[in-house]
N, C-alpha and C positions, 0 to 999 in steps of 0.2 A: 657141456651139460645142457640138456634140453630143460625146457618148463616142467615137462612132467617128472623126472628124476630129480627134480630141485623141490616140485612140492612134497613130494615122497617122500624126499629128506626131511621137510620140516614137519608131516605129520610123524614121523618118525621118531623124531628127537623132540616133538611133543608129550605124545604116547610115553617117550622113555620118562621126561620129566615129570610127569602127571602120575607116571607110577611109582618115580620115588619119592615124592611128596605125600602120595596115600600111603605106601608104606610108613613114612614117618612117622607120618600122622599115628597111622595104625600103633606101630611098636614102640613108641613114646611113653605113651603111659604107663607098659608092659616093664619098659625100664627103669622107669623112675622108683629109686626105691623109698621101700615099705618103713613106718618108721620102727617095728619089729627090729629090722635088721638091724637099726643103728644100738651102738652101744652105749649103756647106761650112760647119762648126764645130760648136759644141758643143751644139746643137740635134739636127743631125743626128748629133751621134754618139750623145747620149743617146736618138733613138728607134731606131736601129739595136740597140744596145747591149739595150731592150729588148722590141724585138720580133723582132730576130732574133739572141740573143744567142750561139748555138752558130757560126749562120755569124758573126759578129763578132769571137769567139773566134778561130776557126780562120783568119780575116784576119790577124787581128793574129798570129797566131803565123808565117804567112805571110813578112810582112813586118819581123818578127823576123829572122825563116833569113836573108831578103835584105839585110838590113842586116848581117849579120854577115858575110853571104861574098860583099859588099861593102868591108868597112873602116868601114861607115860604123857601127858600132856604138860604138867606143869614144868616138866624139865626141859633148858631148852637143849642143848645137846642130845638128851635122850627121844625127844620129841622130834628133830632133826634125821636121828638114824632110823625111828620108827616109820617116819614119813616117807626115808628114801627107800627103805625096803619096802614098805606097802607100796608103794606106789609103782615097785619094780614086780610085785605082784609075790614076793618074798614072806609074804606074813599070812597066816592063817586064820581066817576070822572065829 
């Protein structure tokens, strides 16, 4: 092998590596999934919680209001199932 077929090779297998790092890069995010997807519980509350912690806040306090001027605040059990269906977006305000 000559110089010049040796550099050629390593711009080469530069290029290739450089473009599968930006692809990565690129499709990374695309894959990670959405906390939509995941299914109800404590999975999905903890990435809600934190990736969208203000809107998760503002749910729950939401769903506070409506438990209260409900009734359904002082029970805890009933305060419990109102919370997880509100908060699963199950209740109608």
């Amino acid at each position: 092998m000559d110089s010049k077929s040796t550099a050629r090779d390593v711009c080469a297998r530069l290029a290739v590596a450089a473009l599968a790092i930006t692809l990565a890069w690129l499709v990374g995010p695309a894959v990670a999934q959405s906390c939509k997807d995941l299914p109800p519980g404590p999975a999905k509350k903890q990435c809600m919680m934190q990736s969208h912690p203000e809107g998760f806040e503002k749910k729950k306090d939401r769903c506070l209001q409506l438990a209260e001027q409900r009734g359904s605040a002082g029970k805890a059990s009933g305060k419990k199932d109102f919370m997880q269906s509100c908060m699963q977006g199950n209740v109608n305000p």
